[in-house]
C-alpha positions in Angstrom: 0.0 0.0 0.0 1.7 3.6 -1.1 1.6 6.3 1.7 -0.9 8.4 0.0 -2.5 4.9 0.1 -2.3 4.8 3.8 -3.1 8.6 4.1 -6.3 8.4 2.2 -7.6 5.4 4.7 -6.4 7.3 7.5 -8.3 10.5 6.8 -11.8 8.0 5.9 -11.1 6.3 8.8 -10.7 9.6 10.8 -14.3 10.6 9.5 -15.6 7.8 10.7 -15.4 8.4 14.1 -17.1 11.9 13.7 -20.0 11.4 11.3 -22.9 8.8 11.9 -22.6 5.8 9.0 -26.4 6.4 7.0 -24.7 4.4 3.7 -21.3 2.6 3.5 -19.0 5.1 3.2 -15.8 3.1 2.1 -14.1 3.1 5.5 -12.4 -0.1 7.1 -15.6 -0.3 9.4 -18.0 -0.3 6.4 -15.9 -2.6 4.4 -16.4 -5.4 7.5 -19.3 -4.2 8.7 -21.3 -3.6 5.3 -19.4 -6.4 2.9 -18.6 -3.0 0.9 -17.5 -4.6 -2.7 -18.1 -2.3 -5.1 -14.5 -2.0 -6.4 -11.9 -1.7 -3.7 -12.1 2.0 -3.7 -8.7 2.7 -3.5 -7.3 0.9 -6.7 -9.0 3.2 -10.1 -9.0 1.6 -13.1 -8.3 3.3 -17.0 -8.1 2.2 -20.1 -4.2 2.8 -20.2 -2.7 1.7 -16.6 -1.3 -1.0 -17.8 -2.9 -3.5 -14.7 -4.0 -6.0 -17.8 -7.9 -5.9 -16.6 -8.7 -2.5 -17.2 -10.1 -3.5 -20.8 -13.0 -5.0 -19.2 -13.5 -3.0 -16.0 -15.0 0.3 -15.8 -13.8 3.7 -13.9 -15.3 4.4 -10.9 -15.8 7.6 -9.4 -14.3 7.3 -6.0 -16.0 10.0 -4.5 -19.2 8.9 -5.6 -18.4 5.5 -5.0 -17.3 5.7 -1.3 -20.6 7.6 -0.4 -22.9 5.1 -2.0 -24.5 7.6 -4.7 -24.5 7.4 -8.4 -23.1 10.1 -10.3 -25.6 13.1 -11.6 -26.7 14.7 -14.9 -26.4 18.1 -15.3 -30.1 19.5 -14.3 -32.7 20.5 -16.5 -33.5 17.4 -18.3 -36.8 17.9 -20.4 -39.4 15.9 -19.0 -41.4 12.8 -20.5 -44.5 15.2 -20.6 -43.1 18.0 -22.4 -43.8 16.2 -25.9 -46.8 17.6 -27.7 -48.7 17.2 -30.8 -45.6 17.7 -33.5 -43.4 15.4 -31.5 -45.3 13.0 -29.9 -42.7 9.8 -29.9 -40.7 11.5 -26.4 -40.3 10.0 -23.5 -37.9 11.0 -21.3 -34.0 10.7 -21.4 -32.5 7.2 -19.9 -31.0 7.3 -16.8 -27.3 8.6 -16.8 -23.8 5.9 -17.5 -20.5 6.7 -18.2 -18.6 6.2 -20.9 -16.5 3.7 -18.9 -19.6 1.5 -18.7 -20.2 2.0 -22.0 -16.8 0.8 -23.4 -17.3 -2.7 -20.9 -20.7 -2.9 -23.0 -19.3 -3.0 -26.1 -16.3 -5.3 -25.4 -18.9 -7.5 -23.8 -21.5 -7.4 -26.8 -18.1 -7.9 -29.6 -17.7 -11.3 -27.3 -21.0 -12.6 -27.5 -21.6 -11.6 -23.7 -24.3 -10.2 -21.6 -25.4 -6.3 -21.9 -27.5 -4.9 -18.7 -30.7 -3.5 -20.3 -29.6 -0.3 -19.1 -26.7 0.2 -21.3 -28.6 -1.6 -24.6 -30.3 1.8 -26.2 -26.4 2.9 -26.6 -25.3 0.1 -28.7 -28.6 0.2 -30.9 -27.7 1.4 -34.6 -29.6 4.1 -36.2 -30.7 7.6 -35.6 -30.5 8.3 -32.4 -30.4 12.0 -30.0 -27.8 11.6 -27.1 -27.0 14.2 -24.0 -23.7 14.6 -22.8 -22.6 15.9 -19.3 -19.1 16.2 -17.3 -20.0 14.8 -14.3 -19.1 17.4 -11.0 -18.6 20.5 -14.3 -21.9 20.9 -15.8 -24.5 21.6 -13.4 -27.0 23.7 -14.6 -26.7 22.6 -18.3 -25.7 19.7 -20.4 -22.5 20.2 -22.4 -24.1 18.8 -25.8 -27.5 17.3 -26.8 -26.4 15.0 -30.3 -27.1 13.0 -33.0 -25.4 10.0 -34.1 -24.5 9.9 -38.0 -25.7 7.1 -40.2 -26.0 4.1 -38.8 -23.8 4.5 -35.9 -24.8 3.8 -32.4 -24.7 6.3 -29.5 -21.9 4.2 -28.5 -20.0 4.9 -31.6 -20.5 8.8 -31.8 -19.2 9.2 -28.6 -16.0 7.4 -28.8 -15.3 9.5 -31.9 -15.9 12.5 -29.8 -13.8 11.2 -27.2 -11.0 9.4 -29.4 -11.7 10.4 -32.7 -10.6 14.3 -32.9 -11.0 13.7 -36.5 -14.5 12.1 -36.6 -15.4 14.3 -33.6 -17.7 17.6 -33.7 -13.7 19.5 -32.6 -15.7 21.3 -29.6 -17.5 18.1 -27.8 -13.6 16.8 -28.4 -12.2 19.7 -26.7 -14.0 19.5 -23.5 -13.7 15.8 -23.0 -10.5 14.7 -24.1 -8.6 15.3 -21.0 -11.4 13.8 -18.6 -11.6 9.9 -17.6 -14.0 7.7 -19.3 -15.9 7.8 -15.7 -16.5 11.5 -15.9 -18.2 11.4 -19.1 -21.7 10.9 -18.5 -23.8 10.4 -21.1 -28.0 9.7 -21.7 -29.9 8.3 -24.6 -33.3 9.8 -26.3 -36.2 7.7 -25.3 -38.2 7.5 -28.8 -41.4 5.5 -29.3 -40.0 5.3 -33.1 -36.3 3.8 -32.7 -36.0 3.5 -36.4 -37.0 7.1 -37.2 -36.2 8.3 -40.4 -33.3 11.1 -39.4 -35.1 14.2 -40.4 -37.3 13.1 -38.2 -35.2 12.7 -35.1 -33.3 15.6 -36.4 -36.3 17.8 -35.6 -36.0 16.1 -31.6 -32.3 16.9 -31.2 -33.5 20.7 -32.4 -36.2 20.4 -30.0 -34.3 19.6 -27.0 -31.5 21.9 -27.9 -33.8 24.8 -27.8 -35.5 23.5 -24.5 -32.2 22.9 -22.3 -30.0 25.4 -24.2 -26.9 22.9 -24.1 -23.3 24.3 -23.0 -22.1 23.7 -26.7 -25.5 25.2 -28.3 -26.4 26.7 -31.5 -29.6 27.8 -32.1 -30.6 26.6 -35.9 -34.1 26.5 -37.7 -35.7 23.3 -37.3 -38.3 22.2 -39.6 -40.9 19.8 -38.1 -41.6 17.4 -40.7 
């Protein structure tokens, strides 16, 4: 164990004494106490560590992790019952993953393994609207609301913006390269018509554009076709 390590257990330790236990918290006592086995909390995961299992193992946010809660969108999120007459196929954005999650999907799927039903709408092919958020940045606002090209899935598009500078809309690219796979936090368009035609879900990536006024937002005209 490496001092800062040690130092890090000290100080969760230290808080332990001090503040009652509501969830487990990551401390020694919650580890024995709660069978805590998320990840061990102290060992962080990346694609390019070099431990030999990170390829199948998402990042974790530690702070999230040792406080028991998930990792938050940014607010604002456009609500199932905003859809009207013009756009009747909305229904809410999915709950938020990481990109981290989203590379263990796809590894899993390329080897014929199980994909939680959470993480499935990213891998789907076709049209598709996407919201991105820096998880502990954007709080008030998303940093992009998308649209995957062709056939690609959600999946796809964002590991262009995220590895692809030359596939990737250069701005998204910008404000994500330098962040960990775990930070990047990202929700899929839930569309009664999966298989839209893409004018069509063009005119729902316009629509929640001009609702929730991403961070990287500019205001077009959007037919409604």
């Amino acid at each position: 164990m490496s001092y800062l390590d040690e130092q890090l257990d000290a100080l969760v330790n230290e808080a332990a004494q001090t503040v009652a236990h509501r969830s487990p918290c990551g401390c020694a006592r919650c580890r024995r106490q709660q069978g805590f086995r998320a990840v061990e909390v102290r060992r962080r995961h990346f694609p390019s560590c070099g431990c030999g299992s990170c390829g199948d193992v998402a990042s974790f946010d530690e702070t999230a992790t040792r406080r028991g809660r998930t990792p938050r969108p940014a607010r604002g999120q456009t609500s199932m019952r905003a859809r009207g007459s013009q756009l009747p196929g909305w229904r809410g954005w999915t709950p938020p993953v990481s990109l981290a999650a989203i590379d263990a999907a796809r590894t899993a799927a390329s080897r014929g393994g199980h994909v939680d039903a959470l993480l499935r709408p990213f891998l789907a092919p076709g049209p598709q609207v996407y919201r991105i958020t820096r998880a502990g940045i954007d709080r008030d606002r998303p940093l992009s609301i998308g649209m995957t090209k062709g056939n690609n899935s959600i999946a796809q598009r964002i590991v262009e913006h995220y590895r692809q500078p030359s596939r990737a809309d250069p701005r998204v690219n910008t404000a994500i390269r330098n962040l960990q796979p775990g930070q990047i936090l990202v929700q899929a368009a839930r569309l009664t018509r999966q298989a839209m035609h893409p004018r069509r879900a063009r005119n729902y990536e316009g629509w929640l554009q001009d609702r929730e006024r991403p961070l990287l937002y500019r205001p077009q005209q959007h037919d409604i076709r």
